[in-house]
C-alpha positions, 0 to 999 in steps of 0.5 A, spaced: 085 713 856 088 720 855 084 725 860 079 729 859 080 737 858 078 741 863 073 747 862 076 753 861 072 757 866 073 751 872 079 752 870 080 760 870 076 760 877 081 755 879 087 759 878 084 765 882 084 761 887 091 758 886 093 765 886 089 767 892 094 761 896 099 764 893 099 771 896 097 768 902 103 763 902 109 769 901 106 774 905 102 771 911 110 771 915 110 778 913 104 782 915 098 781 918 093 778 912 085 778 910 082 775 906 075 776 904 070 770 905 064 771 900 061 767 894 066 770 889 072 766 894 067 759 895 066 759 888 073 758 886 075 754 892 070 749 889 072 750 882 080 748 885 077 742 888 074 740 882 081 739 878 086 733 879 092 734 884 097 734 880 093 740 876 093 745 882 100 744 883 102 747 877 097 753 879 100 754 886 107 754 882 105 758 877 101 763 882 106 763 885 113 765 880 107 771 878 106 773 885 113 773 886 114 778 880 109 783 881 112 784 888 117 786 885 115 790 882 110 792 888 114 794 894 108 796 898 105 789 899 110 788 903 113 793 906 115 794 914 109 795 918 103 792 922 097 794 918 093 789 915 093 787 908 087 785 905 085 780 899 079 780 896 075 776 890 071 780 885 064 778 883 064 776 876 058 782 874 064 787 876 066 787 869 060 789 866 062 795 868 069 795 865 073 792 871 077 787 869 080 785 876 079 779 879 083 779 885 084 786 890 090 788 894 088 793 899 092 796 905 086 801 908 092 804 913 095 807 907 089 807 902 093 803 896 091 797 893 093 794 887 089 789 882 090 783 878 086 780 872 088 773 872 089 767 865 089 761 864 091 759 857 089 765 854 090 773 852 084 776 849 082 783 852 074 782 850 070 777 847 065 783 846 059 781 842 055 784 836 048 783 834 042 786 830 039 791 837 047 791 841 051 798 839 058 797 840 059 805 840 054 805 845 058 800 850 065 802 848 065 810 847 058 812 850 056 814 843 051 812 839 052 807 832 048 811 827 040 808 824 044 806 817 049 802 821 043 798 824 040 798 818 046 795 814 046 790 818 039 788 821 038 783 814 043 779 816 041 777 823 034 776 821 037 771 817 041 768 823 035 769 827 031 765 821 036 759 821 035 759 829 028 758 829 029 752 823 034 749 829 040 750 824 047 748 827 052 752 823 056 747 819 050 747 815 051 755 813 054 755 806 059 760 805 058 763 811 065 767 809 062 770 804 054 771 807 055 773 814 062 774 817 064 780 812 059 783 810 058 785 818 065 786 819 064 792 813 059 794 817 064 795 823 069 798 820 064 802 815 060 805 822 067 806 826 071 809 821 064 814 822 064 815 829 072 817 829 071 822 823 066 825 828 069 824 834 076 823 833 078 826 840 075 820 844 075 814 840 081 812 840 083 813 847 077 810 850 077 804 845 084 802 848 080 804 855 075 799 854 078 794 852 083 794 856 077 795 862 081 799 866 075 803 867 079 808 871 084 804 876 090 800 873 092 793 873 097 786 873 095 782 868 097 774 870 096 769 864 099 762 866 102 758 860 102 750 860 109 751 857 111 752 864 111 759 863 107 766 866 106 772 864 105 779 868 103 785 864 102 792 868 097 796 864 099 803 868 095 807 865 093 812 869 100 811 874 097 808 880 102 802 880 110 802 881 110 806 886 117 806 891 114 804 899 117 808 904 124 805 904 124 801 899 124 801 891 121 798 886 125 792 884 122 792 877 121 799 874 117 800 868 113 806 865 105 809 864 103 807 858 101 813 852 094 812 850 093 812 842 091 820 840 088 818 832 086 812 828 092 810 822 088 804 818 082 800 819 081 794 815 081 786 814 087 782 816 090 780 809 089 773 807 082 774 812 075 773 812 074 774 819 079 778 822 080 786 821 086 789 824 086 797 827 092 800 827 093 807 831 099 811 833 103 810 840 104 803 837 097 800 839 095 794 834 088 791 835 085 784 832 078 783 831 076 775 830 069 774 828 066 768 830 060 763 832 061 762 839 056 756 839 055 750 835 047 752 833 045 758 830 043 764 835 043 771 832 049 775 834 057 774 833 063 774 838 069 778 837 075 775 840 080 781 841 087 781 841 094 785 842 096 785 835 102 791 838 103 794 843 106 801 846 114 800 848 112 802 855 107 796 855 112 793 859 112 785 861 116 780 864 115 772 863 118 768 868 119 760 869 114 756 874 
């Protein structure tokens, strides 16, 4: 009988522990090593009991392969000295204030530290929402969407909502292409587009700083792969990661990113019902998949956002596990 999958979210939270015993195992014979005991840490512990031995070895070897790898790039970790090197979970509401970092590594005797955002399997930036009363421009730019945007769109989440109350499963909705997911989309795109005309000199920056979720500090993104390869992204936005330690430099180089200054195109994906691409200058390009994230009906809609291009400074490296 083949096996039964595993929950993604087990999985996710397994990972950040897979990582955790990563760092330890590479640098507890280097320096002096904290790390910090709170719930973020038992939860993760429990969620790597949970899975089948053979799945935490390949975490461990994985975390392993992209510790490894953002050492070199990160000479500071394990440079000489005495001082204690801390490491620590993050609480998942974290991110509610953009803080994509799962994992934080601190030396306090130099006041350095690095963060981590961890994946398992997957490589979306956001899965933001949109619903009749949410606003989008709000919550990404601290601007607010327009009166006509919430008017364009209330019919249709009034119409979810009605189907809700009748407990009604999405398989039942008939052309929901057509009925639904684009005449939201145009909303979007409509109400977009008018935010940037207003405010061209923040939209496009903060757009990528929030879905990203740098909220001011820079990151490693780690995604493990099943193909027995990892991933390891900085987004060295503001400059803070890649820095030389006092004898030693980076084994690995790479360079800050260019934000994006304009807007060139937005609009759906060709061939697509569901999915609008945003095209900027610098080389960023931004996928928008609408979808149902639940079998029954409730009335919002989630995007699954992605890297459809990036700038040539958004540098990576996929390494074997």
């Amino acid at each position: 009988m083949p096996r039964k999958s595993l929950n993604p979210t087990v999985m996710g939270k397994a990972y950040e522990f897979a990582c955790v015993n990563a760092l330890k195992e590479l640098l507890e014979n280097i320096r002096p090593i904290e790390i910090i005991k709170n719930s973020s840490l038992t939860v993760a512990q429990d969620r790597y009991n949970e899975i089948p031995k053979d799945e935490q070895d390949k975490m461990f070897k994985s975390a392993i392969a992209g510790i490894k790898t953002i050492m070199d790039m990160e000479p500071r970790i394990e440079e000489d000295g005495n001082d204690k090197l801390t490491i620590s979970l993050q609480p998942d509401n974290v991110a509610v204030s953009g803080d994509v970092r799962d994992i934080l590594i601190i030396r306090r005797s130099i006041e350095w530290e690095i963060g981590i955002s961890v994946k398992h399997n997957h490589a979306a930036l956001k899965h933001s929402r949109l619903s009749k009363k949410l606003d989008f421009g709000k919550e990404w730019f601290d601007i607010n969407c327009s009166e006509n945007y919430f008017y364009e769109i209330a019919p249709i989440f009034d119409n979810l909502m009605s189907m809700k109350k009748e407990q009604k499963q999405w398989s039942e909705v008939l052309n929901k292409s057509e009925t639904i997911y684009i005449p939201i989309l145009n909303a979007f795109m409509k109400e977009l587009n008018s935010l940037y005309e207003k405010h061209k000199n923040l939209v496009a920056e903060k757009i990528v700083i929030y879905l990203i979720g740098s909220n001011g500090k820079d990151y490693y993104k780690m995604i493990h792969r099943n193909n027995n390869k990892i991933k390891v992204q900085p987004f060295n936005i503001y400059g803070t990661l890649n820095k030389r330690a006092t004898n030693k430099e980076p084994g690995i180089k790479y360079k800050k990113i260019k934000f994006p200054t304009k807007i060139i195109d937005l609009s759906l994906k060709e061939n697509s019902k569901t999915t609008v691409v945003l095209t900027m200058d610098n080389g960023w390009a931004i996928t928008f998949r609408i979808h149902n994230a639940e079998k029954k009906i409730i009335p919002s809609l989630k995007f699954d956002i992605q890297l459809l291009g990036q700038p040539a400074e958004l540098y990576y490296k996929e390494v074997d596990w």
